[in-house]
C-alpha positions as a printed NumPy array, in Angstrom:
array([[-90.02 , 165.88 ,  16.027],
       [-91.681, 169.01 ,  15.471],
       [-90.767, 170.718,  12.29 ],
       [-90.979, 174.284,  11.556],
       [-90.994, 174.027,   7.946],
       [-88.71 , 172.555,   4.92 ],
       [-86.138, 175.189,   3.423],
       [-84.575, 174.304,  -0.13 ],
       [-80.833, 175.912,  -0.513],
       [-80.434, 178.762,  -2.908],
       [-77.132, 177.288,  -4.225],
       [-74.575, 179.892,  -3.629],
       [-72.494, 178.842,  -7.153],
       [-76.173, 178.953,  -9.162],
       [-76.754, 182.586,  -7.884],
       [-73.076, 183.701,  -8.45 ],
       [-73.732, 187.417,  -7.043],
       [-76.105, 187.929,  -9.45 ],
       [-79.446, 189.344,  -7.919],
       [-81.684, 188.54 , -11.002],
       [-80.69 , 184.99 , -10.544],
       [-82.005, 185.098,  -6.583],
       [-85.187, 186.726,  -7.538],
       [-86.132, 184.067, -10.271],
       [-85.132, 181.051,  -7.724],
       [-87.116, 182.401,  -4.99 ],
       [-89.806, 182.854,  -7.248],
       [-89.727, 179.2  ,  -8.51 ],
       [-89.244, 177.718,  -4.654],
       [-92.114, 180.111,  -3.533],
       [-94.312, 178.233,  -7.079],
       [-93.478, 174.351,  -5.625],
       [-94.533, 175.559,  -1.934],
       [-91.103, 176.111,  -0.014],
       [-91.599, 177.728,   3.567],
       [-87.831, 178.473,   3.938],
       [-85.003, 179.181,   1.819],
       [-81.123, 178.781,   3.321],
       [-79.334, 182.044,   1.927],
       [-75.507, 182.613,   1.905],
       [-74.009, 185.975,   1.603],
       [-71.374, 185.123,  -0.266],
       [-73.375, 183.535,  -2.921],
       [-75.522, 186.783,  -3.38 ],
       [-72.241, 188.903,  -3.082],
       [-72.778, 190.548,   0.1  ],
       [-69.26 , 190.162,   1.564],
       [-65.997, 191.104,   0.02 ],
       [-62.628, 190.543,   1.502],
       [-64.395, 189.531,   5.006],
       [-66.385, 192.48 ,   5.295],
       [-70.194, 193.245,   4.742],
       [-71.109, 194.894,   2.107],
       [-73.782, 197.061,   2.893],
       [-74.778, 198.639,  -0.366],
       [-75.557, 194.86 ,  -1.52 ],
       [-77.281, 193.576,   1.506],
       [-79.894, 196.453,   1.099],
       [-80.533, 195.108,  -2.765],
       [-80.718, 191.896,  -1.325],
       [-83.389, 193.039,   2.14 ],
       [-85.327, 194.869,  -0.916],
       [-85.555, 191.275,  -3.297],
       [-86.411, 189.244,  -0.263],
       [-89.017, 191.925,   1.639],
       [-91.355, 191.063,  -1.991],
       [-91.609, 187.651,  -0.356],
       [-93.036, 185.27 ,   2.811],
       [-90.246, 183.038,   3.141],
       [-88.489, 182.416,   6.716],
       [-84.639, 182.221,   5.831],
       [-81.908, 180.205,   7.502],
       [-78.021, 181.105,   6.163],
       [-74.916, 179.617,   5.749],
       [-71.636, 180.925,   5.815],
       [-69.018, 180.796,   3.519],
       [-67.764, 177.568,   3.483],
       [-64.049, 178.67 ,   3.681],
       [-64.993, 180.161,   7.734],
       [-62.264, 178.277,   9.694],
       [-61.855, 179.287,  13.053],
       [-58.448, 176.685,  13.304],
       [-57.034, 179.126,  10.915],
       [-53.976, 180.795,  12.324],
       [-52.345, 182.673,   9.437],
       [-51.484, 186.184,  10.191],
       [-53.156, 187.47 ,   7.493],
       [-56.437, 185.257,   7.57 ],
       [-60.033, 186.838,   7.568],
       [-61.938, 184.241,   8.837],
       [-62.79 , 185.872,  12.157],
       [-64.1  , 188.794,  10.706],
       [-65.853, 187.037,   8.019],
       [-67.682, 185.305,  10.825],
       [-69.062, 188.203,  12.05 ],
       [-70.07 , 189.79 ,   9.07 ],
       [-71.783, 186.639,   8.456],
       [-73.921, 186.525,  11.798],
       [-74.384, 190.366,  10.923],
       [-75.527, 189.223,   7.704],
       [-77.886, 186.918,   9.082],
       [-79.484, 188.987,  11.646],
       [-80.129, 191.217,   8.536],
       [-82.339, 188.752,   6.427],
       [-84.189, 188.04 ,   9.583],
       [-82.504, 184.666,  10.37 ],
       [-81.996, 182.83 ,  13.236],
       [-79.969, 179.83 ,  11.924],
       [-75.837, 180.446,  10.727],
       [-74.369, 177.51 ,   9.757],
       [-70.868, 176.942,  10.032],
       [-68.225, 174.435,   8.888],
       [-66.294, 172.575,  11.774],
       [-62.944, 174.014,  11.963],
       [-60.5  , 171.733,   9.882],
       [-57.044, 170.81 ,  11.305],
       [-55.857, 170.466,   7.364],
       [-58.176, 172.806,   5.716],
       [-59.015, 171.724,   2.214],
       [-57.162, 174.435,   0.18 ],
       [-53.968, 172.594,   1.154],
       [-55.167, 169.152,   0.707],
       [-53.114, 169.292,  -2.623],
       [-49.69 , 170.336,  -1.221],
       [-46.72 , 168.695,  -1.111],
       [-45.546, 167.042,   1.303],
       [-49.448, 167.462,   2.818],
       [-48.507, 169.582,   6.169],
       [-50.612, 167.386,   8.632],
       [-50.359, 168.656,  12.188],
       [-49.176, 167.129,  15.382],
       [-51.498, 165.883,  17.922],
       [-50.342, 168.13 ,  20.055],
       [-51.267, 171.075,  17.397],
       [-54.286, 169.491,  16.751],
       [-55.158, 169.96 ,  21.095],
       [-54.345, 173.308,  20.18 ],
       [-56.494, 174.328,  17.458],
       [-59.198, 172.559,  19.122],
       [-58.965, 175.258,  22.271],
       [-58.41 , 178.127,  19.828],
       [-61.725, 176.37 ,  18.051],
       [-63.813, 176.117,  21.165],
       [-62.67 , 179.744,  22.407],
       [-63.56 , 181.522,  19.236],
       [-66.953, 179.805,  19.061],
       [-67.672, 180.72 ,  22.761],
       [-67.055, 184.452,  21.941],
       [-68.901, 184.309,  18.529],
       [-71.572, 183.025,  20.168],
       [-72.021, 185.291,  22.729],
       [-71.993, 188.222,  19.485],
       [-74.488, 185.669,  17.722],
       [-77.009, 186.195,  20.744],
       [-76.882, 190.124,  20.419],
       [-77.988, 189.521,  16.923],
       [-80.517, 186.98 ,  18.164],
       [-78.675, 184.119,  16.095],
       [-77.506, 180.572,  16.714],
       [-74.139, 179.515,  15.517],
       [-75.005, 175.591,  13.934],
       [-71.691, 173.964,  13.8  ],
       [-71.88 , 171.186,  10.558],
       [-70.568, 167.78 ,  10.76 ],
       [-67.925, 167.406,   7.745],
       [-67.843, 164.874,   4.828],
       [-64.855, 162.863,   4.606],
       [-62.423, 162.504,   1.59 ],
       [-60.367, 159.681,   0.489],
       [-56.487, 161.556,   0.304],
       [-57.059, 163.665,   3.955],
       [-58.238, 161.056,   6.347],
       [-59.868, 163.07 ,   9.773],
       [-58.542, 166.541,   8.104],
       [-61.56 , 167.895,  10.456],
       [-62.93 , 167.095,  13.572],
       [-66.083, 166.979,  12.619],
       [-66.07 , 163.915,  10.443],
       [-66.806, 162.393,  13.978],
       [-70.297, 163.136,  15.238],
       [-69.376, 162.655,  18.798],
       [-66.042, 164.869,  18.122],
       [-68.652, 167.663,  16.843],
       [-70.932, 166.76 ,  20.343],
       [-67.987, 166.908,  22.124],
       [-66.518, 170.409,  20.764],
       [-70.312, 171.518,  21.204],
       [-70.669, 170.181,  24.748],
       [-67.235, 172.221,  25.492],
       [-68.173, 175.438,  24.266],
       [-71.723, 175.638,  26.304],
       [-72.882, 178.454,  24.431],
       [-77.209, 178.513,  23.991],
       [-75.931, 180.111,  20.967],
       [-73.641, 177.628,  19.567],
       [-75.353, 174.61 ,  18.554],
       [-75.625, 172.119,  15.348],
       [-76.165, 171.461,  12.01 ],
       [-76.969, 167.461,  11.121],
       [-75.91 , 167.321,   7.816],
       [-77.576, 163.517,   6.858],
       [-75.536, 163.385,   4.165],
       [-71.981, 164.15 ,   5.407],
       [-72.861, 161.873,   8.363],
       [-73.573, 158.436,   5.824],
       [-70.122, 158.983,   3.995],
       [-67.882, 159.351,   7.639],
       [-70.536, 156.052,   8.773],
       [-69.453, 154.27 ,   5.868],
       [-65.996, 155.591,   5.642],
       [-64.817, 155.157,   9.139],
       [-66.998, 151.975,  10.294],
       [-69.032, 154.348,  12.618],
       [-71.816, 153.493,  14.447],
       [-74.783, 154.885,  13.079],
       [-77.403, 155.152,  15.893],
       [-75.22 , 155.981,  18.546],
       [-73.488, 158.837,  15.876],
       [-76.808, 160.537,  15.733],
       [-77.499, 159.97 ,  19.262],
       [-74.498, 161.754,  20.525],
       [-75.286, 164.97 ,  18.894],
       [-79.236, 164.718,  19.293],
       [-79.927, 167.066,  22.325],
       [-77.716, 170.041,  20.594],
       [-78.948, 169.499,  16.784],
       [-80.781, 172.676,  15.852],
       [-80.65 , 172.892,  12.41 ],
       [-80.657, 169.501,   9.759],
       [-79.747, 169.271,   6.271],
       [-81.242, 166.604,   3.838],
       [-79.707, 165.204,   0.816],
       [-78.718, 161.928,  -0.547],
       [-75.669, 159.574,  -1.544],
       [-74.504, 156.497,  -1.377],
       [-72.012, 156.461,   1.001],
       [-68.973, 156.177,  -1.431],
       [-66.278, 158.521,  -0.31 ],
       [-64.404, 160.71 ,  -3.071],
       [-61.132, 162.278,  -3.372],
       [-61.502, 166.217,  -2.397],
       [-60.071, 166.883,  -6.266],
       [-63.114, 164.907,  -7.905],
       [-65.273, 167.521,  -8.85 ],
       [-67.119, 166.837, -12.033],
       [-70.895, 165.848, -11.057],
       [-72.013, 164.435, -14.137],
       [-68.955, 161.603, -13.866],
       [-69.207, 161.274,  -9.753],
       [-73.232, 160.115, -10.117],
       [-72.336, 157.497, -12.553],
       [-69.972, 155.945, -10.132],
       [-72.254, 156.892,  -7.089],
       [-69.22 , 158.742,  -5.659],
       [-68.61 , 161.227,  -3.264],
       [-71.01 , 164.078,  -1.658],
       [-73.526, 163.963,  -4.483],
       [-76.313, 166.394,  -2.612],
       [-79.485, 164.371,  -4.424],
       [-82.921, 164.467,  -3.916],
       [-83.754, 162.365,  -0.868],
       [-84.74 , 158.542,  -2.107],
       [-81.899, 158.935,  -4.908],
       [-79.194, 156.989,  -3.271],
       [-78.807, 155.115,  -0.247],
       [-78.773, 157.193,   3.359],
       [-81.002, 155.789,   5.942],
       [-82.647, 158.944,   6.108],
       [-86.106, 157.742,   7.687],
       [-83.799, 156.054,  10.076],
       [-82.116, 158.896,  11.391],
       [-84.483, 161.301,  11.599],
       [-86.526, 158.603,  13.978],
       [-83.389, 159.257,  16.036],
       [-84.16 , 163.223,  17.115],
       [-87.41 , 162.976,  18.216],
       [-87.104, 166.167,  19.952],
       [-85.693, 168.21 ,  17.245],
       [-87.669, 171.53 ,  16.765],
       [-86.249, 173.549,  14.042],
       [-86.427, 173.462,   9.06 ],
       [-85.097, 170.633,   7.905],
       [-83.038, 172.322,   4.705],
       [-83.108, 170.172,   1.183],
       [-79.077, 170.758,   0.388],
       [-79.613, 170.037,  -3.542],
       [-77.115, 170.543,  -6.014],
       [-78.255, 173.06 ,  -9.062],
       [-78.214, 169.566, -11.623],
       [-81.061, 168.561,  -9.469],
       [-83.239, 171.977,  -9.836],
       [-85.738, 170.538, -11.831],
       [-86.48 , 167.95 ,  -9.173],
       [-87.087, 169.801,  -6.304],
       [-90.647, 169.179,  -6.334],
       [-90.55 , 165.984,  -6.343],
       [-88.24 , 166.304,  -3.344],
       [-90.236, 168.643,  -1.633],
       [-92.971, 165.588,  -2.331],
       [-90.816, 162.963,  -0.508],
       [-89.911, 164.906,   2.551],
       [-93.371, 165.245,   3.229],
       [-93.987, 162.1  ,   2.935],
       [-91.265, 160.945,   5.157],
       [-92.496, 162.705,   7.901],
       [-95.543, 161.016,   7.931],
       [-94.007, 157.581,   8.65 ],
       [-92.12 , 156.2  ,  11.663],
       [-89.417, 154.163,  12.013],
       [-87.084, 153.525,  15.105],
       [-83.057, 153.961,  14.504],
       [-82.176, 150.045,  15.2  ],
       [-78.281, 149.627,  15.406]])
């Protein structure tokens, strides 16, 4: 494993559009010794209504110029590509979100895997869960847009990093990519250079626990097209989607917390072990509640990496 640096996320909800707020938390990440920060542009406001905003992403190029950081980005987590409204955005969000990226002089877009049930209508009645043979077809309309974003990603010299998803208790496999070897699989299909993935750690410990996966051979299956990992800890007890309030969900040790590594339970060490030829940041996904602790964090990842340990099924 050869690591390019560690990137802390500059939590799109804590920044809220509001540019003062991005200049103070780069500051304070650039203080505890960050080499990378993961930006989204929706969280510093630079798209509206699935186009870029180009007035804003020149604020944002003049904040982030005043420092050394290299930058990874992730989209907006609504960006689902099995969305077939008539009236959906998410196509041209996409690519004002590569556009975006290419702007802040990343290389790295991360994307959520397309969901078959996407999790604005988890909560309708009756839930309108599609047919395996709709769920064939989203999966080609999936694999064709990424083909053709990809080949726009590598005229902005980016690479598309398709994340595995966490699982939720009331929409069992809403999303292919609960499955790491689904994700490998849509991956391998697409055979773009552009059009890779993002590990999530995380993510990947709830669907292990949830579904009864295999751990090891999980990881293994989407080792050779991993370029991109994100870090953060649980412990591996799946939520509802509607369970939202942090401060009650860590004193039950449920759902996708996002803690400092060493807080809960993921195998982290582990799986790591298990891409040793991974070349890329490895991106602390904390939640704002844990701000104060990303020292500390920073702290542990180093000293992860200077251990070993084999992934042992």
């Amino acid at each position: 494993m050869e690591i390019a640096g560690i990137a802390i996320n500059a939590d799109a909800g804590l920044i809220d559009g509001d540019l003062t707020v991005l200049e103070r938390e780069l500051a304070y990440y650039q203080e505890i010794g960050f080499s990378h920060v993961e930006l989204s542009p929706h969280g510093v406001g630079a798209i509206h209504c699935g186009r870029l905003d180009a007035g804003r992403l020149k604020e944002v190029q003049t904040i982030l110029a005043k420092y050394s950081f290299g930058y990874t980005v992730h989209g907006p987590n609504p960006l689902n590509l099995m969305n077939s409204r008539p009236d959906a955005l998410d196509r041209q969000a996409f690519k004002a979100s590569i556009e975006f990226t290419a702007a802040v002089g990343a290389s790295v877009m991360v994307y959520h895997a397309g969901r078959y049930l996407p999790e604005e209508e988890f909560m309708l009645t009756p839930q309108p869960y599609p047919s395996s043979e709709e769920k064939r077809r989203l999966w080609e309309r999936e694999k064709s847009d990424l083909n053709k974003l990809g080949e726009i990603a590598a005229q902005n010299g980016v690479t598309i990093c398709v994340e595995n998803a966490r699982p939720y208790l009331n929409a069992p496999k809403y999303c292919y990519g609960e499955s790491l070897k689904k994700l490998a699989k849509m991956v391998k299909q697409v055979d773009h250079p552009n059009v890779g993935i993002t590990l999530d750690i995380g993510h990947a410990y709830l669907s292990i626990c949830r579904y009864g996966l295999d751990l090891c051979g999980s990881i293994d299956a989407v080792a050779p097209f991993v370029k991109h990992v994100h870090l953060h800890d649980n412990f591996g007890r799946c939520s509802t989607s509607y369970e939202r309030k942090q401060y009650e969900m860590a004193a039950m040790g449920r759902g996708d917390m996002h803690m400092p590594i060493g807080w809960g339970e993921v195998p982290v060490q582990q799986m790591l072990a298990a891409l040793p030829e991974y070349h890329g940041v490895l991106t602390l996904e904390l939640r704002p509640r844990y701000r104060s602790n990303c020292r500390d964090a920073l702290d542990t990842v180093r000293q992860l990496l200077t251990s070993e340990e084999r992934c042992v099924s």
